[in-house]
N, C-alpha and C positions, 0 to 999 in steps of 0.2 A: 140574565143579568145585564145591567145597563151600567155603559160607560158614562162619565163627564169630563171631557177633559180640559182641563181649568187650562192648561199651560200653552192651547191652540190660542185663548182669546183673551189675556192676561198676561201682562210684564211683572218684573218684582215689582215695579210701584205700585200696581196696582193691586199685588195681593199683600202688602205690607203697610201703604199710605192709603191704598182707596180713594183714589182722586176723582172728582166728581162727576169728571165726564169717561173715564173708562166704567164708571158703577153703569151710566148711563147706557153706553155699552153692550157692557153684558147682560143687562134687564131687557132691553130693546130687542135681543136676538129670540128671548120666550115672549114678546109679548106684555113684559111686566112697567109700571111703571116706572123711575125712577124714585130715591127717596129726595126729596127737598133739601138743598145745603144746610149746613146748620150755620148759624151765626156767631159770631163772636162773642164774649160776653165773659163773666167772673170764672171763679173756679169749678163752680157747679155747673158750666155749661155744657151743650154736648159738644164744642170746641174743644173745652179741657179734659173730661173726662171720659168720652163717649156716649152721655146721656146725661140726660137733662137733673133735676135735682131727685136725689136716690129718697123713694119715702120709704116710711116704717111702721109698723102694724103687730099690735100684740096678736096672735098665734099660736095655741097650742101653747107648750115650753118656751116659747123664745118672742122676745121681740126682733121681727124679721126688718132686714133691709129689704130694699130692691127697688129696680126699675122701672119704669112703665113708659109704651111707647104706644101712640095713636090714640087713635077716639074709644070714649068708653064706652059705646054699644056696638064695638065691633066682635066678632067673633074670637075670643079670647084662646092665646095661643102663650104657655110655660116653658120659657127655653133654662135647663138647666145645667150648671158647670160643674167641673171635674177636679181632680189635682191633680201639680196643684198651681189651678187656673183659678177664673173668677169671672164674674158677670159680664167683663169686658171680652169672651170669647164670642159673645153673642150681639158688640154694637153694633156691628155694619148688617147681621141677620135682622136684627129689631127695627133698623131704619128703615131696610125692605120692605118688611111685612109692615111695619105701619105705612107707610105709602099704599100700600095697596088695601086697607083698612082695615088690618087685624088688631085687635088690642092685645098687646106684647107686654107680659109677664115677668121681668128677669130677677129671680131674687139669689142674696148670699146663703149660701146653703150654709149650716150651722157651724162656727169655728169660723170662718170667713166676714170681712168687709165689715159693715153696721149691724150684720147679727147679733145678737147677746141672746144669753139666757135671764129667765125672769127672776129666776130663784138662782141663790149661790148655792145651794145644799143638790141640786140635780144636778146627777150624773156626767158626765161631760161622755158623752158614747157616741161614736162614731159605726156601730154596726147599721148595715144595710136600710133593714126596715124602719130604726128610730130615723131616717133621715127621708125616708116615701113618707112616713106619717106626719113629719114637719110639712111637706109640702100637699098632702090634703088638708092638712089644718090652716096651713095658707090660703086655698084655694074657699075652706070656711070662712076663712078671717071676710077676704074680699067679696062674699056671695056669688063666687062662680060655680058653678053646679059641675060642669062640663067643659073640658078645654082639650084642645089638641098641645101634646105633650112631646117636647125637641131634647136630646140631650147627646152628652159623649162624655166618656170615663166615667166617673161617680153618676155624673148626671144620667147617663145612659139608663145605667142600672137601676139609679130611682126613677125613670121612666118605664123601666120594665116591669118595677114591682107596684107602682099605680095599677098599669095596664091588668096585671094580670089578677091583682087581691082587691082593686077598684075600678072594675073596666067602666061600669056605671058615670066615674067622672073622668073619662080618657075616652075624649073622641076617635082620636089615631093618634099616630105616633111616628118620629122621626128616631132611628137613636144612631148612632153610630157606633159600628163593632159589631153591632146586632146583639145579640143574648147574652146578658151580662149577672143573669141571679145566680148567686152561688148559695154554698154552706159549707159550715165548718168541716163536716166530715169531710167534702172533695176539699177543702183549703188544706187538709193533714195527707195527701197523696200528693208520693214524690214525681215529679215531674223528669223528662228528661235532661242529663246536664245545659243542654242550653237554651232549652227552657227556664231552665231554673236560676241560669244565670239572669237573664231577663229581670229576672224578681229582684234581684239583691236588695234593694232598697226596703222590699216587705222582710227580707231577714233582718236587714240594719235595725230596724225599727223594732225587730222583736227583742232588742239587748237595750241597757241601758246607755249604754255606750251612745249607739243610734239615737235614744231618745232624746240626749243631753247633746249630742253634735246637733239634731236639727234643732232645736230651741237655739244652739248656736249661731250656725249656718245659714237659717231660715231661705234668706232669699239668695244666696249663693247655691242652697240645695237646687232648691226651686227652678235656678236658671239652667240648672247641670239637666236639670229631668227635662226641662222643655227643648233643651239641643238633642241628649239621646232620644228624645218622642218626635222628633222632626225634625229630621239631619238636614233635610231640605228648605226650610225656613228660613230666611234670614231676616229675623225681625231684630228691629233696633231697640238699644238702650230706653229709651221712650216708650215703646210698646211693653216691654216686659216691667218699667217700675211702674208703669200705670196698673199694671197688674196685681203688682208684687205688694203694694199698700195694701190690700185685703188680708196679705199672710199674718200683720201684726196685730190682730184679732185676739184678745188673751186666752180665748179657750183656744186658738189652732192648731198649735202642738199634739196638745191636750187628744182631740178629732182625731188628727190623724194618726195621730201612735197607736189610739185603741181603734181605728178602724182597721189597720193591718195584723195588728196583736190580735183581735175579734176575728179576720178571715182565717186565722193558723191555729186558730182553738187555742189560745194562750190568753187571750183576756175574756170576763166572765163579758155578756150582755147585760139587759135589763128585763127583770121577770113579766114586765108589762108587754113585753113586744115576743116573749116566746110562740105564742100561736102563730103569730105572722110567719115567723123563722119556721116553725114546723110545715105551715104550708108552702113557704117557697123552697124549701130541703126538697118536695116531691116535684120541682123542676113542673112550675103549672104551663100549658101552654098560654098562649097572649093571642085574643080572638078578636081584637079589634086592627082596624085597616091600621098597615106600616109599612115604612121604608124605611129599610136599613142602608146604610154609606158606609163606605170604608175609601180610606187613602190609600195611593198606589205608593205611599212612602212612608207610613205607618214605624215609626221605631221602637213603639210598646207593644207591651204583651197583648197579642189579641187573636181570638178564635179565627178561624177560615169560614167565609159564608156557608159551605157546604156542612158545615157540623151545626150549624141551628138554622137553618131555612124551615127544618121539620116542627121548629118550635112556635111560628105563626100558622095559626089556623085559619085564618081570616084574609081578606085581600093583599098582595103581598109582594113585595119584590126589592130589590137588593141592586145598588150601584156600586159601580169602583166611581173613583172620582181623582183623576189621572192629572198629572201634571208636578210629582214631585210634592202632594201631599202629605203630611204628614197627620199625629195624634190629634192636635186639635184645631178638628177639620170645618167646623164652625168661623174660628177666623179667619184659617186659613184660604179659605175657599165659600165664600160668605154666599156668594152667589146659589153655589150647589145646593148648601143646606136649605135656604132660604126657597128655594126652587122645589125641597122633597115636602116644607112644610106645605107650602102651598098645594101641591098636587094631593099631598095625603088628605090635606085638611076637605080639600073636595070631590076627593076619591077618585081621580082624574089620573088615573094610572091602571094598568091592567089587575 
C-alpha cells in the first residue's frame, strides 16, 4: 500500500481555493503539467462554476447533463459523483487531466444538476444498477466505446458495477473506498452498534418522517453529511452552495430516499434491472487494472482495504492519501485522484 500525503505539500488554501501556482506545485513534483487558468467571464464560466458551459444529451431514460473538459480525440476518462455531492467534486481533477490531454467526462448522475428524466411515468429508482446503466447509456449517447472510469461514494460503486458486468467499456478504474457493490440480502444484516450508528441517515430515510425532513432540509442535510464525511475540511460557504444547486433537481429526493430504502430491502426495484442485481448479489470480481484511494480522515462508512484487495484480479494497488483527508477525496485532494487516474489509465503502477 502507498501513501500520498497531501498535507506535506499543500496549505488550506490550497486544498480549498486551489490557487494557480500551488496546482502548479504539486503537478510539477510528478512530472505533470499544469492546467491553464481559466478566465473570467458569465455565469457559465469555469470562474463561476468550475467548468465551462454544462451540455446535455438524450441517454437511455434521462436527458443527461454534464461536463466536458479537453480535446475531443483524447483518451476519454468518466469521473463520477456521490451524495450528496456533485460534478463539482471532480473540477480541479478535470482541469488536470485535461491539460495533460485526456477527454474528461463529468455527468449529473440521475436526480441531480441538469439531469431530468425523459418520461414522467418512469420510475424515479435510485438502486445501484439503474444508475451503471445510466452511465453506459451515456457513454452510447457520446460514442465512447471505452473509457477509464474515477469515482467515490455512489460514483465509486457505479464504477465498480461498469467494471465488473461491462469490463469490455472500462479501461481501468480509479474508485475510492475500493469495493462498493452490495445487495439487498447483506443491506438486511445487522451491523455492529457503531457501525450502525454510522448509517443513521440510511434509517432516517427508511420513515417517512426522514423522507419529508429531507425534501425539507435539502441543503442543510446535505451540509450536515459533508462536515460528518470530512471533519477535516474546511470548505467555505461558496464551495458547498456551488454544490448544493444540483440538490434542487425535482426527482432528488425522489433518488435518494429509494436508493437507501432499495439498499435495506424496503423499496421494490425495477423488473428490467433484476439480472444485473442477481449478478452482482454474487459479489463478481473486477479484472481490469485499478487503484483504489482512501482518506487518512474518512468520516463515512467505509470498508478497510484489507477486506476487498481480494476483489481485483487484475493489476492492482491501493493508497492512503494522508493529510486530513476526508469522504470526498476527489476535491479534497484533487491532485492525488488525478495522479491514480493517470497512472491507471497507463498502467504505470505495479
Amino acid at each position: 500500500m502507498n501513501s500520498f500525503n497531501v498535507s506535506d505539500r499543500i496549505d488550506e488554501r490550497r486544498r480549498h481555493i486551489l490557487g494557480a501556482a500551488a496546482i502548479g506545485l504539486a503537478f510539477a513534483e510528478f512530472g505533470l503539467a499544469p492546467p491553464a487558468q481559466a478566465t473570467s467571464g458569465g455565469p457559465t464560466s469555469a470562474t463561476a462554476n468550475g467548468f465551462g458551459p454544462i451540455k446535455q444529451v438524450d441517454a437511455g431514460l434521462l436527458n443527461v447533463g454534464y461536463a466536458e473538459e479537453g480535446p475531443a480525440d483524447g483518451a476519454p476518462v468518466i469521473l463520477l459523483h456521490g451524495w450528496p455531492y456533485d460534478i463539482h467534486t471532480y473540477a480541479d481533477v478535470a482541469h488536470f487531466l485535461a491539460a495533460e490531454g485526456f477527454r474528461v467526462i463529468v455527468p449529473h448522475l440521475r436526480g441531480y444538476g441538469t439531469t431530468r428524466f425523459l418520461l414522467d411515468q418512469t420510475m424515479r429508482d435510485g438502486q445501484q444498477s439503474a444508475i451503471a446503466a445510466d452511465i453506459v447509456g451515456l457513454m452510447d449517447a457520446l460514442k465512447i466505446d471505452k473509457a477509464t472510469i474515477g469515482g467515490c461514494d455512489w460514483g465509486a460503486r457505479t464504477a465498480n458495477i461498469i467494471a465488473a458486468l461491462w469490463p469490455e467499456r472500462c479501461k481501468a478504474m480509479v474508485s475510492v473506498s475500493g469495493y462498493l457493490i452490495g445487495n439487498q440480502q447483506a443491506g438486511k444484516q445487522p451491523l455492529p452498534p457503531k457501525a450502525e450508528l454510522q448509517w443513521w441517515y440510511q434509517y432516517y430515510f427508511a420513515t417517512e418522517r426522514g423522507s419529508a425532513g429531507y425534501e425539507k432540509y435539502t441543503h442543510d442535510f446535505a451540509r450536515l453529511i459533508w462536515q460528518l464525511a470530512s471533519p477535516q475540511w474546511k470548505f467555505d460557504d461558496a464551495t458547498f452552495e456551488r454544490s448544493a444547486v444540483a440538490f434542487d433537481n425535482p426527482d432528488h429526493v425522489d433518488i435518494v430516499v429509494h436508493n437507501y430504502r432499495w439498499r435495506l430491502g424496503l423499496a421494490d426495484g425495477e423488473p428490467q434491472y433484476d439480472e444485473l442485481e442477481k449478478r452482482l448479489a454474487k459479489a463478481p470480481v473486477i479484472g481490469v487494472p485499478t487503484i483504489t484511494l482512501e482518506g487518512d480522515a474518512n468520516g463515512a462508512p467505509h470498508p478497510e482495504p484489507a477486506a476487498y484487495a481480494k476483489m481485483f484480479s487484475g493489476k492492482y494497488e491501493h493508497r492512503l492519501v494522508t493529510g486530513g483527508i476526508g469522504h470526498n477525496l476527489p476535491q479534497e485532494a484533487p491532485d492525488a485522484f488525478a495522479k491514480a487516474v493517470i497512472d491507471v489509465s497507463q498502467a504505470s503502477f505495479r
